[in-house]
C-alpha positions as CSV (number, residue, x, y, z in Angstrom):
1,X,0.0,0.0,0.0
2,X,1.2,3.3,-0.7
3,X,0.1,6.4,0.6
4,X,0.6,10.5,-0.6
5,X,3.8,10.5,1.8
6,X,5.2,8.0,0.0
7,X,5.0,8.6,-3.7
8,X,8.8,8.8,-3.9
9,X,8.6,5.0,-2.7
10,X,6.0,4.1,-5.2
11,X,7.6,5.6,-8.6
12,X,10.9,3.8,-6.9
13,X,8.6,0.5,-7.3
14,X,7.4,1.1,-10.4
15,X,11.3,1.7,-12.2
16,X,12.7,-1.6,-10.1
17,X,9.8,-3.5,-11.9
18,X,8.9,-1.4,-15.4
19,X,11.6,-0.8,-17.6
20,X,12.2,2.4,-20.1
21,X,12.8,-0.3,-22.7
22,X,9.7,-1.9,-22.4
23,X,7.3,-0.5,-25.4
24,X,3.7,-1.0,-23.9
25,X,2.1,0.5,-21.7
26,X,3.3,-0.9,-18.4
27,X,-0.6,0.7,-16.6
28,X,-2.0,-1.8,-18.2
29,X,0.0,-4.8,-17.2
30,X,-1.1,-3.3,-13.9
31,X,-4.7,-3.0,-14.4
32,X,-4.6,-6.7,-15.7
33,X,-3.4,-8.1,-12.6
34,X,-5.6,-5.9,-10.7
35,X,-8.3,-7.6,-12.6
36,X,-10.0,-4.4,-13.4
37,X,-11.1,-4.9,-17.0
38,X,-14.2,-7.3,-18.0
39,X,-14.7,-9.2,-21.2
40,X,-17.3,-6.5,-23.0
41,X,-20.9,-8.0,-22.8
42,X,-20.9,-9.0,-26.9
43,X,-17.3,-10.6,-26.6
44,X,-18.2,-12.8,-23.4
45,X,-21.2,-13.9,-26.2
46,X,-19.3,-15.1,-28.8
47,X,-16.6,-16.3,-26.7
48,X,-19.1,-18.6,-25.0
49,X,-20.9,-19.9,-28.5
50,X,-24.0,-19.2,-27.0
51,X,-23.9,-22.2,-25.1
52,X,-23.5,-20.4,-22.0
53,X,-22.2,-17.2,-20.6
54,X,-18.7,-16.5,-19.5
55,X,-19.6,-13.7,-17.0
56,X,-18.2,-13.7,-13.6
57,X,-21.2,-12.0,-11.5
58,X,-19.9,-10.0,-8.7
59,X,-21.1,-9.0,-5.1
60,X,-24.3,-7.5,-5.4
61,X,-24.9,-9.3,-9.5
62,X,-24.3,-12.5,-7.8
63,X,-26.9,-11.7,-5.1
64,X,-29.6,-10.9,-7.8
65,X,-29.3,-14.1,-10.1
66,X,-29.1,-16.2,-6.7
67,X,-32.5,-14.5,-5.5
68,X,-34.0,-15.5,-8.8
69,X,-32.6,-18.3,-9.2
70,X,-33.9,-19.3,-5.4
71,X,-37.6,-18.0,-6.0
72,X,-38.3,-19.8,-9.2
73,X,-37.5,-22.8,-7.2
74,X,-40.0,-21.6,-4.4
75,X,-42.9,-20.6,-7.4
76,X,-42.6,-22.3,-10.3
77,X,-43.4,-26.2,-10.6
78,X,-40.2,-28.8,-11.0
79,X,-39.8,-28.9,-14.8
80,X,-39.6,-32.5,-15.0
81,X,-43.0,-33.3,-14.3
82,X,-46.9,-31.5,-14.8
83,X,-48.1,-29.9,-11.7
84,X,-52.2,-31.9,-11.3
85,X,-53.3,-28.0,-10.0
86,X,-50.3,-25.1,-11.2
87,X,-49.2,-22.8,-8.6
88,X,-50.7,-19.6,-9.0
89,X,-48.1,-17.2,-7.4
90,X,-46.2,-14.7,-9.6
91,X,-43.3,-12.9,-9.2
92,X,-41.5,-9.3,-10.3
93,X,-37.8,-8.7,-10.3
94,X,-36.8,-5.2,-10.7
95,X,-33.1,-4.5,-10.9
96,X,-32.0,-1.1,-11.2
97,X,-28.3,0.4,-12.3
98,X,-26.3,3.2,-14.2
99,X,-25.0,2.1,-17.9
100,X,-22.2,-0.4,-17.5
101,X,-23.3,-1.8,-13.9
102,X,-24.0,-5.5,-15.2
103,X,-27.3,-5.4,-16.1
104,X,-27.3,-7.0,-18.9
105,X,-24.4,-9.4,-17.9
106,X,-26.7,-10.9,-15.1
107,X,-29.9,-10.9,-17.4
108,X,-27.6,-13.5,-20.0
109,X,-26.4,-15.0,-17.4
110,X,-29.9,-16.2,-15.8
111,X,-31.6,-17.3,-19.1
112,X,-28.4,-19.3,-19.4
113,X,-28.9,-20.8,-15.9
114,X,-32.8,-21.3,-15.8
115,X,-32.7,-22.8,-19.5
116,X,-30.1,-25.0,-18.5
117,X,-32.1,-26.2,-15.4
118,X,-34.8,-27.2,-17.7
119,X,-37.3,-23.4,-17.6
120,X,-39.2,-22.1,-20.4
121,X,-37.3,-19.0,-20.9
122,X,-36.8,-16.0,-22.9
123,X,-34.2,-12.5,-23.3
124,X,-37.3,-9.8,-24.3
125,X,-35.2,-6.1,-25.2
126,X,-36.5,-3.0,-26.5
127,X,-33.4,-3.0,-28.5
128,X,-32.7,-3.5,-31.9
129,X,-29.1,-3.4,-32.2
130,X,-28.5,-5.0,-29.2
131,X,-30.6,-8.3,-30.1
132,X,-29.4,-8.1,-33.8
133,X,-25.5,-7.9,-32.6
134,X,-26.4,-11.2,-30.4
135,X,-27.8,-12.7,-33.6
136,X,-25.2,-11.4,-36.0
137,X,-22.2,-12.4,-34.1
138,X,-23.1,-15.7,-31.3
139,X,-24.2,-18.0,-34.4
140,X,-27.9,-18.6,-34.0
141,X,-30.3,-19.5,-36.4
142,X,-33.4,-17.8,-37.1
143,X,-35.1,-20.7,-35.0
144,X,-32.8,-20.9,-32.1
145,X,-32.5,-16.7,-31.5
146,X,-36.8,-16.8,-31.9
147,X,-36.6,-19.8,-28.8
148,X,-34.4,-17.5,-26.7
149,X,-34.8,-13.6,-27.4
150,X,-38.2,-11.5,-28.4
151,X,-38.9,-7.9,-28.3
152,X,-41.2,-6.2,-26.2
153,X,-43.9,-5.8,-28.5
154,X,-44.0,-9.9,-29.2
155,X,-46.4,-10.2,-26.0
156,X,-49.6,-8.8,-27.1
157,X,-51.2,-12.1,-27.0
158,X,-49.7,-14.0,-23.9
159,X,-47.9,-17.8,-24.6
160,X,-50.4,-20.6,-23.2
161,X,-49.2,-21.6,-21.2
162,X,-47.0,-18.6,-19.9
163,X,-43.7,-18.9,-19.9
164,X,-41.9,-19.9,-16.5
165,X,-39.4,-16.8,-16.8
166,X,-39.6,-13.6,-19.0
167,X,-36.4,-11.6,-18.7
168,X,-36.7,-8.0,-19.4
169,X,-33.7,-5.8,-20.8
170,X,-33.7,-1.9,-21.5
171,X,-37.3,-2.0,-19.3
172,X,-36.6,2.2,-19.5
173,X,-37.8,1.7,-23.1
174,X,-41.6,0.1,-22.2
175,X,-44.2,2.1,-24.3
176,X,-47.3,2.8,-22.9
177,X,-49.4,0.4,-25.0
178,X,-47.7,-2.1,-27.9
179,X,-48.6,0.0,-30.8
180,X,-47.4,1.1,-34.3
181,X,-48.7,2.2,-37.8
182,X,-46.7,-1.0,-39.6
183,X,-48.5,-3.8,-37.0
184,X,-52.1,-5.2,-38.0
185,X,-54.4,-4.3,-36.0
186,X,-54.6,-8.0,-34.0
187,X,-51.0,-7.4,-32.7
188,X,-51.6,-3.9,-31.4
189,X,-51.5,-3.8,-27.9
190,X,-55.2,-3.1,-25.5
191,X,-53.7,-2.8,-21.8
192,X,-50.3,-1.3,-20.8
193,X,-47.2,-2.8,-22.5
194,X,-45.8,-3.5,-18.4
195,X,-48.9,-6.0,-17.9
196,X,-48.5,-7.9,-20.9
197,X,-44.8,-8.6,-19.8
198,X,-45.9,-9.7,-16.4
199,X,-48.7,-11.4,-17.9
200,X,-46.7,-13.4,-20.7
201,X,-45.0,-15.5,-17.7
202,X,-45.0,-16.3,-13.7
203,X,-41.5,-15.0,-12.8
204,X,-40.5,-11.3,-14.6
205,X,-37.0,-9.8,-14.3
206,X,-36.8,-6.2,-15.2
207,X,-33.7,-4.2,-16.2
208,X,-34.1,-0.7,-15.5
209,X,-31.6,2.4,-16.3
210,X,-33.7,6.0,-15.9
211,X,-30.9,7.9,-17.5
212,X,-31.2,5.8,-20.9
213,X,-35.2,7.1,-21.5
214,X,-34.4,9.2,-24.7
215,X,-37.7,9.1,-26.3
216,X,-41.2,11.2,-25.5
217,X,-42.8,7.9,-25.2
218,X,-40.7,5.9,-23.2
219,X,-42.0,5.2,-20.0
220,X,-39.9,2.5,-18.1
221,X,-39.7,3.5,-14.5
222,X,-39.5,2.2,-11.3
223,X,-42.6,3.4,-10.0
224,X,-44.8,2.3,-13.4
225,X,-43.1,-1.4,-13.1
226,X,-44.0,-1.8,-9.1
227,X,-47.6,-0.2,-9.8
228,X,-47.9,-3.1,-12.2
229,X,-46.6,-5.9,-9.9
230,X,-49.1,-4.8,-7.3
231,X,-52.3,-5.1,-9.6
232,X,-51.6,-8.4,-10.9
233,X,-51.0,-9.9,-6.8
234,X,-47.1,-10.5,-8.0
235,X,-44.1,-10.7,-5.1
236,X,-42.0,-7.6,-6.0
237,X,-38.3,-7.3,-5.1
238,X,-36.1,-4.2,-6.5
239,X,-32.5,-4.4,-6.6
240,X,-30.1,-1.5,-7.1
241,X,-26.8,-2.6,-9.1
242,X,-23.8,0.4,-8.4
243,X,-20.9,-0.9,-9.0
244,X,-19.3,0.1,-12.4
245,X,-17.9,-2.8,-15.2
246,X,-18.6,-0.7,-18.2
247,X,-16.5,2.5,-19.5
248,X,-13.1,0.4,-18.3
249,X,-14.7,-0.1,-14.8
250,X,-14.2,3.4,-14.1
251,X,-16.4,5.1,-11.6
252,X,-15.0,8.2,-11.4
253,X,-15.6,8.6,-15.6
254,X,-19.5,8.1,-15.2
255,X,-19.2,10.1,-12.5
256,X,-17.7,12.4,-14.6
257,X,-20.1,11.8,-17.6
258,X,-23.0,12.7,-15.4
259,X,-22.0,16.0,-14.0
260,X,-20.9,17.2,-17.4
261,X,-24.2,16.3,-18.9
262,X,-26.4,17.9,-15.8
263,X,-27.6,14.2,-15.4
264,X,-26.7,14.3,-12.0
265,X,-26.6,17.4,-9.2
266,X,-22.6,17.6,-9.3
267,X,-21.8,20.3,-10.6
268,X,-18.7,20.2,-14.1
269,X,-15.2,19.7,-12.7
270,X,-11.8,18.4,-14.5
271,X,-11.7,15.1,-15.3
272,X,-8.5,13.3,-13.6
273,X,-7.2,10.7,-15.7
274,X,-7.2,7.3,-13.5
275,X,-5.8,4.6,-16.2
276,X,-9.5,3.0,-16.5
277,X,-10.7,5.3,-19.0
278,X,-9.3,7.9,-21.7
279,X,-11.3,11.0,-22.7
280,X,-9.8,13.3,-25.2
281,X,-11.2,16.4,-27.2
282,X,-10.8,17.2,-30.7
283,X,-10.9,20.5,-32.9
284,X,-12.1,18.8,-36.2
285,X,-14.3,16.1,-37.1
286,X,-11.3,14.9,-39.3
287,X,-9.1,14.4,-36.3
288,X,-11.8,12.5,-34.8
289,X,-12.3,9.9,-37.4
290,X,-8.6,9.2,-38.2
291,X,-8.2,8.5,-34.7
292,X,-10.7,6.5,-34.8
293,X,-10.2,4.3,-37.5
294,X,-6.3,3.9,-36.5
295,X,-7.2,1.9,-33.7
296,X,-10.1,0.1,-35.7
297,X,-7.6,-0.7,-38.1
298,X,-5.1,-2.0,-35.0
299,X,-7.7,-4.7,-34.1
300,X,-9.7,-2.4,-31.5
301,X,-13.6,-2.6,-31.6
302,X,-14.4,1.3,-32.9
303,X,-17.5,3.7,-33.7
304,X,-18.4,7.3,-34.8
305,X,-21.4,8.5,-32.9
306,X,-23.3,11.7,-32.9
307,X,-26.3,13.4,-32.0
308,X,-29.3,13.8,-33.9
309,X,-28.8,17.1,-35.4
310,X,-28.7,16.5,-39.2
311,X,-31.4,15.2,-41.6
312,X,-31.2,11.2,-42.0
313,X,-32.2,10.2,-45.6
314,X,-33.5,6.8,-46.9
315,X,-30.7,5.0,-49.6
316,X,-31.4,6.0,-53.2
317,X,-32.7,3.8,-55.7
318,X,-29.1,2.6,-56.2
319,X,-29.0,1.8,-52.7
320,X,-26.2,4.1,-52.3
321,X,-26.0,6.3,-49.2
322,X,-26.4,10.3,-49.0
323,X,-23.8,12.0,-46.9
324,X,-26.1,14.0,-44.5
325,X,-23.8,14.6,-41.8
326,X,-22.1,17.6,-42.9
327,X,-19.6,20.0,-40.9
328,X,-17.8,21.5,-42.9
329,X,-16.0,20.0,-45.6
330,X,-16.3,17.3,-43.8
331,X,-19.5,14.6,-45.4
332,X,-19.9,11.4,-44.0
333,X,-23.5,9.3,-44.3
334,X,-25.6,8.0,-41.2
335,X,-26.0,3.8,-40.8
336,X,-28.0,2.6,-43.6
337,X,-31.2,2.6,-42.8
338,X,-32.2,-0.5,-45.1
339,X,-32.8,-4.2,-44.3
340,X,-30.3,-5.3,-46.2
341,X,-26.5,-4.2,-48.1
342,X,-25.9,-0.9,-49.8
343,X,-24.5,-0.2,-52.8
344,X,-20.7,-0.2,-51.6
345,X,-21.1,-2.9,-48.9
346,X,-22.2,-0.5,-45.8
347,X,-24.5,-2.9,-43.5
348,X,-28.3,-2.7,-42.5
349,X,-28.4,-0.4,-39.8
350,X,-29.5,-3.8,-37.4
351,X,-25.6,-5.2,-38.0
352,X,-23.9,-1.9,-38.1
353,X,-22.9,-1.4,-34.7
354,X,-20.6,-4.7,-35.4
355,X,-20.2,-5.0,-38.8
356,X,-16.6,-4.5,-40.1
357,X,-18.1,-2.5,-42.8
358,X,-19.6,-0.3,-40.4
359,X,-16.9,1.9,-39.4
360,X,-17.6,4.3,-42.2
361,X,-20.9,5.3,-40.4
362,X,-21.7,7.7,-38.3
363,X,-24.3,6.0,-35.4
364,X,-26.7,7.7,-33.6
365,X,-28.7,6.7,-29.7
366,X,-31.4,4.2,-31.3
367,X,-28.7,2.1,-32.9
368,X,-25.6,2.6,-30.5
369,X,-28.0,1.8,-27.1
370,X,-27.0,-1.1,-25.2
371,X,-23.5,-1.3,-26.9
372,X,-20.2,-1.0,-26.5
373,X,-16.4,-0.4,-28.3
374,X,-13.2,-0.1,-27.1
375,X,-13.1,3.5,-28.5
376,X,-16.0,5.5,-29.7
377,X,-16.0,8.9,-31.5
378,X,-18.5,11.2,-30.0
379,X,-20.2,14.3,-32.3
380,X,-22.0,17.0,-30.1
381,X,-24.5,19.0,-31.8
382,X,-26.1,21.7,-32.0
383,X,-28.5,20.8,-29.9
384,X,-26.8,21.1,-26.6
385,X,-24.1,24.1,-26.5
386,X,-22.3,25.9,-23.8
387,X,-22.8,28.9,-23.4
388,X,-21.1,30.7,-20.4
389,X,-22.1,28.8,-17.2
390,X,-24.8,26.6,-18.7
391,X,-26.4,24.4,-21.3
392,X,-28.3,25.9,-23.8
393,X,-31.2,23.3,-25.8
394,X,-32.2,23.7,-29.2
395,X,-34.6,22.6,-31.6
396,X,-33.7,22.6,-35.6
397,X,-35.6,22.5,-38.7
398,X,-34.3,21.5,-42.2
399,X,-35.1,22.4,-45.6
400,X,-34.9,20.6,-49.1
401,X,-32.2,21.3,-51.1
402,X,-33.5,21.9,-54.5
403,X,-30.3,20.6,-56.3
404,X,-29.9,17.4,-54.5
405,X,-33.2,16.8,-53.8
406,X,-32.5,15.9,-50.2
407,X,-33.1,17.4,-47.0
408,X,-30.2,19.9,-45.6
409,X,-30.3,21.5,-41.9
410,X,-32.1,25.0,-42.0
411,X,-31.6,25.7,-38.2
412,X,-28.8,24.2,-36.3
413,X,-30.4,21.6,-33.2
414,X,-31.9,18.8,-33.0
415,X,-33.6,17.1,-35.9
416,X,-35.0,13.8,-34.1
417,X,-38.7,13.7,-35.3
418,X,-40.0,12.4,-32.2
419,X,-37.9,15.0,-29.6
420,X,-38.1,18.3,-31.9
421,X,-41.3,18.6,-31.7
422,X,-42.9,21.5,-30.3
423,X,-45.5,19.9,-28.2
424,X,-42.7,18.4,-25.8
425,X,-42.4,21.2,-23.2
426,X,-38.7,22.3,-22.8
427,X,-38.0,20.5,-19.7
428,X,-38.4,17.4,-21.4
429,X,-37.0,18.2,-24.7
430,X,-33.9,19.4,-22.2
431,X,-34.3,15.7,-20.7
432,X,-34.4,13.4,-24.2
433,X,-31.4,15.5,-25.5
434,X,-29.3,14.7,-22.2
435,X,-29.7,11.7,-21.7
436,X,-29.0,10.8,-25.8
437,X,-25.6,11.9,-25.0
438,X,-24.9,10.3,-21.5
439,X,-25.6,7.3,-23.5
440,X,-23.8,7.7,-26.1
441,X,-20.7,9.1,-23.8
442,X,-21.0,5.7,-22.1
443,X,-20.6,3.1,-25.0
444,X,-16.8,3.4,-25.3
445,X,-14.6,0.6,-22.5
446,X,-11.2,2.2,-23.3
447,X,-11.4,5.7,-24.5
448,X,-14.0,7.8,-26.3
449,X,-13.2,10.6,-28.7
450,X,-15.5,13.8,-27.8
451,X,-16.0,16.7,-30.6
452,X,-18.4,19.4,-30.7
453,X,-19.9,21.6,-33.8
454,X,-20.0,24.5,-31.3
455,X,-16.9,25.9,-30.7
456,X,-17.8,27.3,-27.2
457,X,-18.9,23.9,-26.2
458,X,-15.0,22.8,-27.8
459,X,-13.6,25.3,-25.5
460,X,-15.7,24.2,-22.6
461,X,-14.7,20.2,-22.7
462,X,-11.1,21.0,-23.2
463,X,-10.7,22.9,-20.1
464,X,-12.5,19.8,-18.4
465,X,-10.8,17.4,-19.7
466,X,-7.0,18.9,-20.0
467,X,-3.9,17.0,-21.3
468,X,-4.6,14.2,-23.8
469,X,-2.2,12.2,-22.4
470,X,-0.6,11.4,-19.1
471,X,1.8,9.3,-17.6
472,X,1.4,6.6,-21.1
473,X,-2.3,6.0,-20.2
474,X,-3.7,6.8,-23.6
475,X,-4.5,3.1,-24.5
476,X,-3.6,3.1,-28.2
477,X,-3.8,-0.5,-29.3
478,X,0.1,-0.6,-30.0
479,X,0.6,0.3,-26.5
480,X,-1.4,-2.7,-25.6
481,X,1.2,-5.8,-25.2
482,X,-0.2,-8.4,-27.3
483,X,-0.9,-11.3,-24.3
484,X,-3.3,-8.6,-23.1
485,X,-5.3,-7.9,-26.5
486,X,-8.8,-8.9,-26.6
487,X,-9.3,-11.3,-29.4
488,X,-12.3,-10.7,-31.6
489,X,-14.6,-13.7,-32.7
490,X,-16.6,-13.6,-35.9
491,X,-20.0,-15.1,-35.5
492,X,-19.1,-18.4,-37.6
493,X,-21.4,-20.9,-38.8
494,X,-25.2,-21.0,-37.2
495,X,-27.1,-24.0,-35.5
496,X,-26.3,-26.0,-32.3
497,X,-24.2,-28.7,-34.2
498,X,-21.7,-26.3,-35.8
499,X,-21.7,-24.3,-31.9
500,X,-20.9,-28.2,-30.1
501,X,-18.0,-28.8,-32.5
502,X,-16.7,-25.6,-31.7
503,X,-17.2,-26.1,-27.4
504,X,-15.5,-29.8,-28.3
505,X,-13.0,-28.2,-30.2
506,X,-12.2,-26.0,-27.2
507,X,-12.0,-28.6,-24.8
508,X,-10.0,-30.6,-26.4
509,X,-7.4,-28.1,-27.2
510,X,-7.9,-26.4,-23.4
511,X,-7.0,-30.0,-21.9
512,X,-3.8,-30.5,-23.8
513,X,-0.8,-30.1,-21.7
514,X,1.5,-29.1,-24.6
C-alpha cells in the first residue's frame, strides 16, 4: 500500500519492476493483474458460443441471479413433471443500475442458468441493435434466436401456457401500449405494455436504467413497473446494481459523464485521468475519425457516434448512401437505414454497430443503445451548446435542397422527429437530449473521442478534460502488449451442431498439456 507521503517509494517500485525499454504501456499490465477490466458484454457472447455465458457475477450481481434463481425454485413447478393443480403465485424482479453496472451481464447469465435447469425462458429487449448484434455475431439461427430472445412488443397475445421466466432488458424503453402504424391491428396492444410482460410468464425480471429514457414515449420507470406488480398480486423485489464494469470499470468517468451532462446534481469539474478510461477532445471532425479508424484498423472494436442534429435520408434507388452529416468540408453518411447491403457494402443499420463495414458510419442513440467499443467517437450538436455557465437546448428545422433533392439542416439543433417537436415542453426536450448523449458518452470501455460543432462547447470540454495524455495512459492498441489484446470472434457458422464442435473443439485443445 502506498500512501501520498510516499510517492517517492511508489515511482521507486514502479522503475525496479517497469523498464524504459519496455514498449507497452506498463498501466496496463497493472490493471490486468488488478483484474479491473471485464470481457465486454458481446465478446463474453461469442466467446461462449451461446452455449453459455462466460460472466463472472460479482457482489451484489451474484446476489440478484441467486435471488432469482432461489424464488423460481419456491414458485414455479419442477420442470420435470406436470403440476395436477399449477401454482398460481407470480413474481417481479426489478433490478436497477447506471449504464455499465452489469445489467445485462446478469440478465444472460440467468436465461443461461434457468434454461439449462430445464425453464421455459426467454431474453425480451427493446433493443434492436442489441438483439441483432447477439444474432449477427453468437451464431444462431433464425429458430434458435426466436426460442431465446423477443422484443417487447412480441407479447400482445400471452404464450399458453406462460412462460416460466420472461427476462426484461432496457425495461426504460416500455411504451405505454404495444402500438405502431406497420403492426395489423390484431397485434396492437389493449392494456399497458408492463402488464402484458408480467402477464406473458409467472416469474418477470426487469432491467431498468432512468438515465437511458431518450424518447417522449418511453415510460420505463420504477414506479410504473412496481404499480404493475401490485395489480396483478405478484411478489415484487427491486435491486439496485452500483458498481461500475462498463467504461473500463471506471467510476470516477460516469461520474464524470453525469455532472458534465447535468444528469446528476454535481456540478462540471476536471476530469482526472485514473488509467481505466481515456477522454480526449478534438478541434475537427477529421481528427476524430482518423483517430478513430487507426485503432479500428489496429484490431480495437471502434465507432463514430453523434447526435441527432442532421437530416437522415433513406438510400437511393441505387442503394447508395447520401452523406447527411455535414460539418464542414467534412461529409460522412448515417448507418444505412435498409434491411439489407448498400451499394458499396455499408450494413443494414441492425448489424452496423458490429459490422466490419460499419466503421464508415456515423451511429446515432437508437442504434448505438446497449452497446459497447473499445473506442468510440463522439459528435456533439447543435443541440446542446455551452454557453457561459450553462447548457443551452435547441430545436432545428431542415429544408430541401433543390439541387440534390434531399433534406439539408435550415436551423442548427436537433432534428430527431419524435424529440423536436414543439409539443414536448422544454424541460423534457432538455431531458431526451441529455440523456442521448450520456448514452452515447457511455458506449466506449477504453477511451471515447468527444467533438463538438459549437466551438464554445469545444472550449468548454477541453478545459474539463486537460492534457490528452498522461503518464502513457492513452490506451492506443500498440501500446497494448499483445498477451493482453482482446481477441475478436466472428460469429461463424449458425445451429447447435456447428456451436458443439466448436465447445469440443475447445476442450479438447484447453485440456492438452503441450
Amino acid at each position: 500500500m502506498y500512501t501520498s507521503d510516499t510517492r517517492a517509494s511508489l515511482l521507486k517500485d514502479l522503475r525496479c519492476h517497469f523498464t524504459d525499454e519496455d514498449d507497452y504501456s506498463a498501466a496496463e499490465y497493472i490493471l490486468h493483474r488488478m483484474n479491473l477490466r471485464n470481457t465486454p458484454l458481446l465478446d463474453a457472447m461469442v466467446k461462449s458460443s451461446g452455449e453459455d455465458t462466460v460472466f463472472t457475477l460479482r457482489g451484489r450481481q451474484k446476489r440478484v441471479a441467486d435471488d432469482v434463481l432461489e424464488a423460481s425454485e419456491l414458485i414455479l413447478d419442477a420442470p420435470d413433471r406436470e403440476a395436477l393443480v399449477p401454482r398460481p403465485q407470480r413474481a417481479v424482479f426489478l433490478v436497477t443500475g447506471g449504464a455499465g453496472t452489469g445489467k445485462s451481464a446478469v440478465g444472460l447469465q440467468l436465461r443461461a442458468d434457468l434454461e439449462a435447469a430445464g425453464r421455459t425462458v426467454k431474453y425480451a429487449s427493446g433493443s434492436r441493435a442489441f438483439n441483432a448484434a447477439i444474432k449477427e455475431n453468437v451464431g444462431y439461427t433464425e429458430t434458435e434466436f426466436r426460442e431465446r430472445f423477443a422484443y417487447f412488443s412480441n407479447f400482445v397475445t400471452p404464450p399458453e401456457p406462460p412462460l416460466d421466466v420472461l427476462i426484461c432488458d432496457e425495461a426504460h424503453r416500455l411504451r405505454d401500449r404495444t402500438t405502431h402504424w406497420r403492426l395489423p391491428a390484431e397485434k396492437r396492444g389493449t392494456k399497458p405494455q408492463v402488464d402484458e410482460l408480467i402477464e406473458a410468464s409467472r416469474l418477470t425480471v426487469f432491467f431498468l436504467d432512468g438515465a437511458q429514457t431518450v424518447r417522449p414515449y418511453e415510460v420505463g420507470t420504477a414506479e410504473l413497473i412496481e404499480d404493475a406488480a401490485r395489480r396483478h398480486g405478484a411478489v415484487f423485489r427491486h435491486y439496485r446494481l452500483v458498481e461500475q464494469y462498463r467504461c473500463g470499470g471506471s467510476d470516477a468517468y460516469i461520474r464524470w459523464v453525469r455532472a458534465l451532462l447535468g444528469v446528476s446534481s454535481q456540478e462540471p469539474h476536471a476530469w482526472v485521468p485514473d488509467g481505466l478510461m481515456h477522454i480526449e477532445v478534438v478541434d475537427t471532425p477529421d481528427e476524430m475519425e482518423h483517430i478513430v479508424r487507426t485503432e479500428f484498423e489496429a484490431g480495437a472494436t471502434a465507432r463514430m457516434v453523434a447526435g441527432y442534429c442532421w437530416p437522415w435520408s433513406k438510400p437511393d434507388k441505387d442503394k447508395n448512401l447520401e452523406n447527411d452529416v455535414r460539418i464542414g468540408d467534412w461529409h460522412r453518411p448515417w448507418n444505412a437505414s435498409s434491411e439489407s447491403f448498400c451499394a458499396n457494402g455499408e450494413p443494414p443499420s441492425r448489424k452496423w454497430p458490429v459490422h466490419v463495414a460499419g466503421i464508415g458510419q456515423i451511429g446515432c442513440v437508437y442504434t448505438a443503445q446497449g452497446l459497447e467499443w473499445d473506442w468510440c467517437g463522439v459528435i456533439m450538436g447543435d443541440d446542446m451548446v455551452w454557453r457561459t455557465d450553462r447548457w443551452v437546448f435547441q430545436r432545428g428545422k431542415q429544408r430541401k435542397d433543390p439541387h440534390a433533392g434531399v433534406m439539408r439542416v435550415a436551423r442548427a439543433g436537433s432534428l430527431d422527429p419524435k424529440v423536436r417537436t414543439s409539443t414536448l415542453e422544454d424541460d423534457a426536450f432538455a431531458r431526451c437530449v441529455r440523456h442521448a448523449y450520456h448514452v452515447l458518452l457511455t458506449r466506449a470501455s477504453r477511451a471515447t473521442v468527444l467533438y463538438s460543432t459549437d466551438e464554445e462547447t469545444r472550449h468548454h470540454l477541453r478545459e474539463l478534460v486537460g492534457e490528452t495524455d498522461v503518464q502513457g495512459l492513452r490506451p492506443s492498441q500498440e501500446s497494448i502488449p499483445p498477451e493482453l489484446r482482446i481477441t475478436r470472434h466472428a460469429g461463424g457458422a449458425r445451429g447447435r451442431r456447428a456451436r458443439r464442435a466448436r465447445n469440443k473443439a475447445r476442450r479438447k485443445n484447453e485440456m492438452m498439456l503441450f
